[in-house]
C-alpha positions in Angstrom: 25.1 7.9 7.0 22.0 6.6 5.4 20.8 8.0 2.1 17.3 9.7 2.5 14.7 10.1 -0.3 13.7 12.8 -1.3 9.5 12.9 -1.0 9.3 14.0 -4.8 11.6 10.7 -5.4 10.2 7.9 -2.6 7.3 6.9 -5.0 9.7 6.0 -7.7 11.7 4.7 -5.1 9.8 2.3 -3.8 8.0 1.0 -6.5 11.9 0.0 -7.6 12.1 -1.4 -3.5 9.0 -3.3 -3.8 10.0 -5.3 -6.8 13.3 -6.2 -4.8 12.0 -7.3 -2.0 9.4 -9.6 -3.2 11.1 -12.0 -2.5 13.8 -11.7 0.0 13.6 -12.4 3.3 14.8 -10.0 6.1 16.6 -11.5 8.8 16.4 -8.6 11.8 18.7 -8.7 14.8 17.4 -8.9 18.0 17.3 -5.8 20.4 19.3 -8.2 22.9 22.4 -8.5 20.5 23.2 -4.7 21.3 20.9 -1.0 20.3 20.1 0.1 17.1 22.7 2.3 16.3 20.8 5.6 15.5 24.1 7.4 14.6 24.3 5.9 11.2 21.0 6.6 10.7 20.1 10.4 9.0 18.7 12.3 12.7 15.7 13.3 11.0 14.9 9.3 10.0 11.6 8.6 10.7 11.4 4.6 12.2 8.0 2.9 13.2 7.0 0.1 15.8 4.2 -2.5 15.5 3.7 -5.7 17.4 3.5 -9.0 14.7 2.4 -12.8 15.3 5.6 -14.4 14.1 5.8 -17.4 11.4 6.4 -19.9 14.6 3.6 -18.6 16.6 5.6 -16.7 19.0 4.8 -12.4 19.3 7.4 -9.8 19.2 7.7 -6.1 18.6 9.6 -4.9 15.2 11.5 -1.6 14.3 10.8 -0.5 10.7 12.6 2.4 8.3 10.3 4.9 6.8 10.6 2.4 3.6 9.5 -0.4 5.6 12.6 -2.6 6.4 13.0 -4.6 9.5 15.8 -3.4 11.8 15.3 -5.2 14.7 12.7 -7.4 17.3 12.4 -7.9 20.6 10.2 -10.6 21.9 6.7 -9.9 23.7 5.3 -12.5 26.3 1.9 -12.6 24.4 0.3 -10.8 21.9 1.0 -7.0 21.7 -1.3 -4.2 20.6 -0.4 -0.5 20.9 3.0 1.0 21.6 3.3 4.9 23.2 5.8 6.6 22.7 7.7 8.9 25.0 8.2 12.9 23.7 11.9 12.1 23.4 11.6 9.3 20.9 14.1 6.9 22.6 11.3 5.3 24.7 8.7 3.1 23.9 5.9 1.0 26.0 4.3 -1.9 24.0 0.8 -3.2 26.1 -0.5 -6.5 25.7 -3.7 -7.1 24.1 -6.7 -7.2 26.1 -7.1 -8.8 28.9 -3.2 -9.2 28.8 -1.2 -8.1 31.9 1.7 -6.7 30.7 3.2 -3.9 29.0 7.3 -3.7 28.1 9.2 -1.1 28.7 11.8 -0.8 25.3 14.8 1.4 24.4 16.0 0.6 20.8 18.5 2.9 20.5 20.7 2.5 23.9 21.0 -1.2 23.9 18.6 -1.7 27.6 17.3 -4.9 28.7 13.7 -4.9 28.1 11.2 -4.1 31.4 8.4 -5.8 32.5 5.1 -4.0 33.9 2.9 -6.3 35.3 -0.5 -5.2 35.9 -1.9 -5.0 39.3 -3.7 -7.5 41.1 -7.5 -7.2 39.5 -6.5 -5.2 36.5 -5.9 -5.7 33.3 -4.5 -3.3 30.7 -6.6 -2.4 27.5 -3.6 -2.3 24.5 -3.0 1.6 24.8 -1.4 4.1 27.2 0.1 7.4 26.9 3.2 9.2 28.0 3.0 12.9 30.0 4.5 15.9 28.1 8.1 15.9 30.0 8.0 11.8 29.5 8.6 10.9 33.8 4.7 9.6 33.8 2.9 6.9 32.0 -0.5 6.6 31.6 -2.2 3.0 30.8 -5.4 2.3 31.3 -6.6 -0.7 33.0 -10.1 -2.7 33.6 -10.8 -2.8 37.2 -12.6 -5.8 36.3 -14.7 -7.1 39.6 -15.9 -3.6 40.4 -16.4 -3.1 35.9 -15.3 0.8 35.9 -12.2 1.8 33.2 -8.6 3.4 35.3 -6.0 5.0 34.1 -2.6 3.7 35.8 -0.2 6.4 36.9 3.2 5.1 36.5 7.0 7.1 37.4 9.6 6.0 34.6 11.9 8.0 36.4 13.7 5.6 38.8 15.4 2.2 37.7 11.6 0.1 37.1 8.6 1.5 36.6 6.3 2.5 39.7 2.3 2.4 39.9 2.0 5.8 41.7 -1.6 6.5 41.4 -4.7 6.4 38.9 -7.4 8.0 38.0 -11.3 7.0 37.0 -12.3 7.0 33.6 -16.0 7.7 34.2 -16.8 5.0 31.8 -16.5 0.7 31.1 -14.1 -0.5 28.8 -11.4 2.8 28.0 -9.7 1.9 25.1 -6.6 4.4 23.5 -6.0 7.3 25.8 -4.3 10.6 24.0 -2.5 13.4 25.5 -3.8 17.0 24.3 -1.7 18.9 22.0 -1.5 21.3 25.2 -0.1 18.5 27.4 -2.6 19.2 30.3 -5.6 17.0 29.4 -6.3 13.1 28.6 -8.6 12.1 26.2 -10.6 8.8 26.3 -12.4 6.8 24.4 -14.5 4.7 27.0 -15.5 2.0 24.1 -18.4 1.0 26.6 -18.2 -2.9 26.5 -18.0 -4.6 30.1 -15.7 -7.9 30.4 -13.8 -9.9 32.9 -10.8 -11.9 32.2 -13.0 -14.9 32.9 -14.2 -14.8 29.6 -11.7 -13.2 27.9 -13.1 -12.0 24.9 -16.6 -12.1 26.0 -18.9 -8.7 25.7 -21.0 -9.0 28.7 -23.2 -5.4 28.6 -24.1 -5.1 24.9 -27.8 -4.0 25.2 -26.5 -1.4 28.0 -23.7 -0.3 26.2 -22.4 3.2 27.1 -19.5 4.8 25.3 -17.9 7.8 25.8 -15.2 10.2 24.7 -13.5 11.7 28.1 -11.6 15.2 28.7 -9.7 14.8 32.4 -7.3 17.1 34.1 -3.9 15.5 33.3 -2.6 16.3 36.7 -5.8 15.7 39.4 -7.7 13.6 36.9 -11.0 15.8 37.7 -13.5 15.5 35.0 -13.7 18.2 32.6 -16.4 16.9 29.2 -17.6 14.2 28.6 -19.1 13.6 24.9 -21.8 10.9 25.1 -23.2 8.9 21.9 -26.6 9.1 21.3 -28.8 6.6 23.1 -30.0 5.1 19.4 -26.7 4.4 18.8 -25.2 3.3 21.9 -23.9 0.0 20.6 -21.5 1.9 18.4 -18.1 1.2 20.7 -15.9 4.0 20.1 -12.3 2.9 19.9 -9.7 4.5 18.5 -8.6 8.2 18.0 -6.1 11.2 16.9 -6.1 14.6 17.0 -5.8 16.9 14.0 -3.6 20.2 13.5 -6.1 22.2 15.6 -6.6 19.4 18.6 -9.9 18.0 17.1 -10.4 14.8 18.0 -11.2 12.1 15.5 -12.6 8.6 16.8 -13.2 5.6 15.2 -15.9 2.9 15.9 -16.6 -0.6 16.3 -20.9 -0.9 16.0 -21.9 -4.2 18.2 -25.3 -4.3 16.6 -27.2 -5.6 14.3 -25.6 -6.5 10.8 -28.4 -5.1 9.2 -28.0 -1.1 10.2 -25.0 0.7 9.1 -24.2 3.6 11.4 -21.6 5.8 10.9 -18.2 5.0 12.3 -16.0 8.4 12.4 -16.7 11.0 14.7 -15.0 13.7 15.9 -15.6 16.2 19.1 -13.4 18.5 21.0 -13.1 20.0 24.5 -16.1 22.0 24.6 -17.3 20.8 21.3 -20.1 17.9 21.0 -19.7 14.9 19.5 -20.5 14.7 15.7 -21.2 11.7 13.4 -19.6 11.4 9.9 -21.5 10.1 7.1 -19.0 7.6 4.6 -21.0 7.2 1.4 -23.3 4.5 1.6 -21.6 2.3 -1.4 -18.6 2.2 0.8 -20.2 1.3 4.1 -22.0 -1.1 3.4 -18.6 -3.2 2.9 -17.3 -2.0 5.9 -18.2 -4.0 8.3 -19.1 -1.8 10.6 -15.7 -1.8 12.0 -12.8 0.9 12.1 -9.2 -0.6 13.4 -7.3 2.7 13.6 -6.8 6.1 13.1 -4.1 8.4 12.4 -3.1 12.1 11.2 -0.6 12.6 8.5 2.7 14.5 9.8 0.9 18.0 9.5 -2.7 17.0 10.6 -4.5 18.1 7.6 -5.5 14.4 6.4 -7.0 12.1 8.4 -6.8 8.5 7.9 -9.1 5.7 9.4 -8.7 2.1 8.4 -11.5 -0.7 7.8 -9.8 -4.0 8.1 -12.7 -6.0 7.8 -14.3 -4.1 4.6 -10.3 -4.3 2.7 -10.5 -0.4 3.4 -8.4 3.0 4.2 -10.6 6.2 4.1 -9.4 9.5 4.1 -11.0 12.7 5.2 -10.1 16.7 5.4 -9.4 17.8 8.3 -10.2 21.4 8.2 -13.9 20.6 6.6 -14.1 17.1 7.9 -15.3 15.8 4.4 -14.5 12.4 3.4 -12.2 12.3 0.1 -11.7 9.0 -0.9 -10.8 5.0 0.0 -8.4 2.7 -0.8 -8.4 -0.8 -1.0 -5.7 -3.1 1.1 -6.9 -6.6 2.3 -6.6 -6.3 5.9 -5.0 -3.5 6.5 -5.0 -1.9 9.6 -1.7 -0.3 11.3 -1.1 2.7 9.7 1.5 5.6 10.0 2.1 8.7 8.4 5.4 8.7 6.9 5.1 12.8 5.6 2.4 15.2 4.8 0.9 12.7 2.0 2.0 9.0 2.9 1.2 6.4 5.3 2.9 3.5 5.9 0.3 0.5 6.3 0.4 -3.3 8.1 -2.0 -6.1 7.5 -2.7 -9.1 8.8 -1.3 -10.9 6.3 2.1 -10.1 6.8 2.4 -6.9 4.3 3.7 -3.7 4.9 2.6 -0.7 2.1 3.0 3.0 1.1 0.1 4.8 0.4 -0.6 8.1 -0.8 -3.3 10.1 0.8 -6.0 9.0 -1.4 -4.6 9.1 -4.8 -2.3 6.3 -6.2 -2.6 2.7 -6.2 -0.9 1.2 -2.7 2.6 -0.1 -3.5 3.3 -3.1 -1.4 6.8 -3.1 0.0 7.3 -6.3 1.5 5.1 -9.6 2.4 6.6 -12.0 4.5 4.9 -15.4 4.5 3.2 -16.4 8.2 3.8 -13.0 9.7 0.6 -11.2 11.1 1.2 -7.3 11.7 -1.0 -6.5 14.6 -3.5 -3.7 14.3 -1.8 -0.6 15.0 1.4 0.9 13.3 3.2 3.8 14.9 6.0 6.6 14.5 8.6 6.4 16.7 
């Protein structure tokens, strides 16, 4: 069985791992060749998933250890984005990056083929989706892109392939990551507001109209329940990304589509029947931002909050309970990040590195770098 770390030993640990792994290359099986084999694996291992842009050009998904070590790939057909998770941990869904029309249905640890979703006929998916709370239902959402509303997908992973059984309006343009509430009965999403057709694939078509939204719906009739609005002086601020804290806060991260020359802020959080409120990130760090946040994360207890700033070099960290920012740390394009316990994050950049990171004390310790490999933006516990 594999030796854990203890947490008052990892830093140690990996600063020892780092300097090994410098400069060896890891060569990781292929999903095909047979399942991970969890069994000689500690039960309580934590593993992670991103999607990467391979040396050779070519996009797969990888399996990491909680010290960042490659276990395994399995090809994607395109570029990934996000990966859900089903409750059960042996099931994940990786989605295509928008406007991509897949999403892959993967089970590392019992050895199954690989299963296509293909998006219907005038949709699209958006990179994100969500499992239900007993795991038979996925939720994706999708661009019904001639009419230019957001949908949710409905899909039974209970028979042999998935099945589209139904979807749901997201009373918005352009729904980006979609969570499940820590009560399993409500969706949450972020409608990021920006109109497109796969026409022009990475074209914003709506920017002076922009109208972004955080959503509450009924997770079983998809009725609306809240809907947070931005306000109208700010409605270029595309809101993107999210996670929920250790009391179901949401915290949301944004992506401002205008002018260079303001600097709004870019965290907010909101709840059920609580409004939307702005965070202010002091203005010597903002100003280097950006004005872009790539994702956002809680670590393992949801006391620390964690949004990343690819573009500005950036990971800032806020309290949860007081929702004061505490601090920043700098990691050239970082921007999948995990928590690996109540303190660390693991953290992906586009430049093929993969680092552990205290809350917002320590210097990062970069684990591995492999040459020609781009981590995509998002980094998840499996």
């Amino acid at each position: 069985m594999a030796t854990r770390v203890r947490p008052i030993d990892r830093r140690a640990f990996l600063t020892g791992l780092a300097g090994i792994a410098a400069g060896v290359a890891v060569d990781a099986p292929s999903l095909a060749a047979g399942p991970l084999q969890s069994a000689l694996f500690d039960l309580d291992q934590q593993f992670f998933a991103s999607a990467q842009k391979k040396p050779d050009g070519r996009y797969a998904i990888s399996i990491l250890d909680d010290v960042g070590q490659e276990l395994a790939q399995v090809g994607l057909p395109d570029r990934g984005h996000g990966i859900a998770v089903s409750p059960d941990r042996q099931t994940l869904i990786a989605f295509a990056r928008r406007p991509g029309t897949f999403a892959l249905i993967i089970r590392p640890f019992d050895g199954s083929e690989p299963k296509l979703i293909s998006a219907i006929k005038g949709r699209h998916f958006y990179g994100h989706g969500c499992f239900s709370g007993d795991g038979r239902l996925m939720y994706a959402v999708e661009n019904d892109y001639e009419v230019g509303r957001g949908i949710i997908g409905i899909y039974d992973l209970s028979g042999r392939k998935a099945t589209r059984i139904g979807e749901f309006e997201t009373f918005g343009i352009g729904p980006h990551e979609i969570l499940l509430s820590s009560d399993q009965k409500t969706l949450i999403v972020a409608n990021g507001g920006i109109l497109t057709h796969p026409a022009k694939p990475r074209e914003k078509l709506n920017l002076e109209t922009m109208a972004p939204s955080i959503v509450f719906l009924d997770a079983a009739t998809g009725d609306l329940i809240t809907q947070h609005q931005i306000a109208l002086h700010l409605h270029q601020l595309s809101l993107r990304h999210m996670t929920q804290d250790a009391t179901g806060r949401v915290w949301i991260g944004g992506q401002f589509e205008g002018p260079e020359t303001k600097t709004p802020p870019l965290v907010a959080t909101c709840g059920k029947d609580t409004p939307l409120r702005l965070h202010d990130i002091p203005a010597k760090i903002t100003s280097g931002l950006q004005n872009y946040i790539g994702s956002v994360t809680a670590n393992r207890d949801g006391s620390v909050i964690a949004t990343s700033a690819p573009r500005g070099g950036k990971v800032l960290f806020w309290k949860a309970d007081t929702m004061n920012f505490i601090g920043a740390q700098s990691i050239p394009d970082g921007c999948g990040i995990s928590p690996i316990d109540q303190q660390s994050f693991l953290i992906s950049d586009g430049n093929g590195g993969l680092s552990f990171l205290d809350d917002s004390t320590g210097s990062p310790i970069v684990l591995a770098r492999a040459p020609g490999t781009s981590w995509d933006n998002h980094m998840t516990a499996i």
